[in-house]
C-alpha positions as CSV (number, residue, x, y, z in Angstrom):
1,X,34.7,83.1,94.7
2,X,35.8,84.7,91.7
3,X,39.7,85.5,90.8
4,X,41.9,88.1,88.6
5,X,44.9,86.4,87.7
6,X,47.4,87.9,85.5
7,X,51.1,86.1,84.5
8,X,53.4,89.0,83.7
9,X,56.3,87.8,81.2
10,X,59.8,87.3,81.8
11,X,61.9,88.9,79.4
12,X,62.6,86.2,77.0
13,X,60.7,83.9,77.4
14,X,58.5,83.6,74.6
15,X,60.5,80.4,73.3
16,X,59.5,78.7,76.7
17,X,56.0,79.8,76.2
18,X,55.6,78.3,72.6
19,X,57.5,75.7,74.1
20,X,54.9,74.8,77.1
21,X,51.7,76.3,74.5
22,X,50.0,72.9,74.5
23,X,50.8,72.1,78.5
24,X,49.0,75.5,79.0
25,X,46.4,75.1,77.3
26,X,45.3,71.5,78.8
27,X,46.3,72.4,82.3
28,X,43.5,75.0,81.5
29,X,40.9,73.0,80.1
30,X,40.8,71.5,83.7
31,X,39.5,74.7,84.7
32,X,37.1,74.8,81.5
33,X,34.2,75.7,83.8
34,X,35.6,77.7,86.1
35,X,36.9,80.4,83.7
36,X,35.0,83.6,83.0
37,X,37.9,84.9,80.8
38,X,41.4,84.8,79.6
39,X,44.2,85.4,77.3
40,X,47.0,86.9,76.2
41,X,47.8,90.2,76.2
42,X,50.5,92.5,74.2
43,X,52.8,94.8,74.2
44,X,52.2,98.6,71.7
45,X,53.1,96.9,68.3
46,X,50.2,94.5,69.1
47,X,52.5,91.6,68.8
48,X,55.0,91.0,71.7
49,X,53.4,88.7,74.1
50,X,53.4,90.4,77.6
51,X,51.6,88.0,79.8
52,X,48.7,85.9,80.2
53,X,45.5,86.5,82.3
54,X,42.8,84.5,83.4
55,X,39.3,85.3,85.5
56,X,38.7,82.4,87.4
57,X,36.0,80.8,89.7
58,X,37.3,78.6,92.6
59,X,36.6,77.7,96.0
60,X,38.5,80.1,98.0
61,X,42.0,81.9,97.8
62,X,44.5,78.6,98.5
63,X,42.8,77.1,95.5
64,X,43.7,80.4,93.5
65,X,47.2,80.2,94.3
66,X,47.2,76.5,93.2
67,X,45.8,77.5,90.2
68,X,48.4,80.2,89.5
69,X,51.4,78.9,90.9
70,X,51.2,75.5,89.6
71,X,50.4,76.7,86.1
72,X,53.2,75.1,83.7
73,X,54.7,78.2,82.7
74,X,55.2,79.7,86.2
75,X,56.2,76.3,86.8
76,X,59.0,76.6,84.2
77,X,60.0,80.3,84.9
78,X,58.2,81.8,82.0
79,X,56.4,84.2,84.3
80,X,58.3,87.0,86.3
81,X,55.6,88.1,88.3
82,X,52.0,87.4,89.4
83,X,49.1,89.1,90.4
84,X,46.3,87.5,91.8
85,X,43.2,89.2,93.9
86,X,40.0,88.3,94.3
87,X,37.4,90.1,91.7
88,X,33.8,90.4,91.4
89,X,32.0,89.7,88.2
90,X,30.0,93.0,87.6
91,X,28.3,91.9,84.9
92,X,27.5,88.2,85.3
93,X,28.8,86.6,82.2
94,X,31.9,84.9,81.3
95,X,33.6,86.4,78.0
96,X,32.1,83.7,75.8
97,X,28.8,85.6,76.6
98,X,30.1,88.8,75.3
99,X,27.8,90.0,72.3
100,X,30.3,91.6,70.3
101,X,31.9,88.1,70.3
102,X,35.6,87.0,69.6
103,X,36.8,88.9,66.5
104,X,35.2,92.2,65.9
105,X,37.5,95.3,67.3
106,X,40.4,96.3,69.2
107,X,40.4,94.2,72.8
108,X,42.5,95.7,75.6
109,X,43.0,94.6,79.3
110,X,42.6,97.5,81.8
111,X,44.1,97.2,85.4
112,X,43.5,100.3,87.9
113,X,45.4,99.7,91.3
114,X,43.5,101.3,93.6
115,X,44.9,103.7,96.7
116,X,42.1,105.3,99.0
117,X,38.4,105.5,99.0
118,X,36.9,102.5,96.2
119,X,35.9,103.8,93.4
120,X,34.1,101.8,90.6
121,X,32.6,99.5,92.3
122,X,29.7,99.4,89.6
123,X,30.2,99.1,85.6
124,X,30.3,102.5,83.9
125,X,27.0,103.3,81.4
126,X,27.5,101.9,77.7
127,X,28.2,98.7,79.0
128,X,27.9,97.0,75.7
129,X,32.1,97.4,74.9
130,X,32.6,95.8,78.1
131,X,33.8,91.9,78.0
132,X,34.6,91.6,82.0
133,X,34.4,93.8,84.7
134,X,34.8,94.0,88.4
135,X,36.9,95.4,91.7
136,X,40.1,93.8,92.8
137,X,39.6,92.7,96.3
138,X,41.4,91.7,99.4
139,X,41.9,87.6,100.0
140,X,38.9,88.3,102.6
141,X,37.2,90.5,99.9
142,X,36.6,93.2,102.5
143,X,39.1,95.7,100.9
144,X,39.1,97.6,98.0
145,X,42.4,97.5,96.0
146,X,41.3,98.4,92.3
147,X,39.9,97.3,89.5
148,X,40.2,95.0,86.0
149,X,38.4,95.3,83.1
150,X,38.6,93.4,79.6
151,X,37.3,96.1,77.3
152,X,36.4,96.2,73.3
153,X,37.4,99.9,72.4
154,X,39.2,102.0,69.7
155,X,42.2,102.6,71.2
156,X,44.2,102.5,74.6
157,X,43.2,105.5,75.5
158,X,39.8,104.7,75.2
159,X,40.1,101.6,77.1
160,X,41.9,103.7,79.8
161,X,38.7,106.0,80.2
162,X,36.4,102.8,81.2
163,X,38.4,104.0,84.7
164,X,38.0,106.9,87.0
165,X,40.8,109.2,85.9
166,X,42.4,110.5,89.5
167,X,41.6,107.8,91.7
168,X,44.2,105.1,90.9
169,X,47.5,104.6,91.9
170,X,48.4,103.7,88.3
171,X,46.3,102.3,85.5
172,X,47.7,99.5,82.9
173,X,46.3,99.0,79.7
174,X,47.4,96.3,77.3
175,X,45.9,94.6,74.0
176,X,44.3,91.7,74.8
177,X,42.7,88.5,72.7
178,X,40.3,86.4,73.9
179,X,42.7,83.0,74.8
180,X,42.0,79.5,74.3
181,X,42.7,77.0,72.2
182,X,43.0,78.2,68.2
């Protein structure tokens, strides 16, 4: 089963984050394998660290909550919220496998909380900008409640448009980098 994690930042808390960088980074080479993507993402200016998200493979939803609750910077109150929902990987690669690899253009995370009748179930056309894709879903994966999407695009609004306009609750878009150790 396949998981959409992303640690929202307490205000503040970067110097716990630099702090715990190197706990972060090997509690997540444990899950090496399992990841399909992650990294950090940031605020307008490109620079203030907003949170951290991670696409994850695991055996079912109590092993997802291990894997973001016991994370050392929730641990240590870096994190003031989480969202985790199960996610379906569209387009069957993790975000080593994206062609446009690490470094070429502007990378953005784009959330779409979903309200209503799903919507996006299936990657838009021009997939080749698209890093990760797929719906949020229920624990039980039987409901729809939005969509993520790691896009490469020019700007935020661009990134924004990867999403049915209309049919979300609210869409999120941040600046993203594809995480891992430097």
């Amino acid at each position: 089963m396949e998981f959409f994690c992303y640690h929202r930042d307490r205000p503040g808390s970067l110097p716990l984050r630099e702090e715990l960088l190197e706990a972060h980074w090997s509690y997540m080479d444990r899950y090496a394998k399992e990841l399909i993507a992650r990294g950090p993402t940031f605020g307008e200016d490109a620079e203030t660290l907003l949170g951290s998200v991670h696409i994850v493979d695991l055996p079912d939803p109590a092993a997802a909550r291990a894997f973001a609750f016991d994370e050392p910077n929730y641990q240590a109150g870096a994190y003031r919220d989480v969202l985790l929902r199960r996610w379906r990987n569209v387009l069957g690669r993790t975000m080593w496998d994206f062609p446009g690899g690490r470094t070429d253009g502007d990378r953005y995370l784009v959330i779409g909380l979903g309200e209503g009748e799903a919507v996006d179930l299936e990657a838009p056309s021009g997939q080749d900008e698209l890093i990760a894709y797929g719906p949020l879903l229920s624990d039980d994966g039987a409901a729809w409640l939005g969509t993520a999407a790691l896009v490469r695009a020019p700007d935020a609004d661009a990134a924004r448009a990867v999403l049915t306009a209309g049919r979300y609750a609210d869409i999120e878009v941040y600046a993203w980098e594809f995480g891992g150790r430097r």
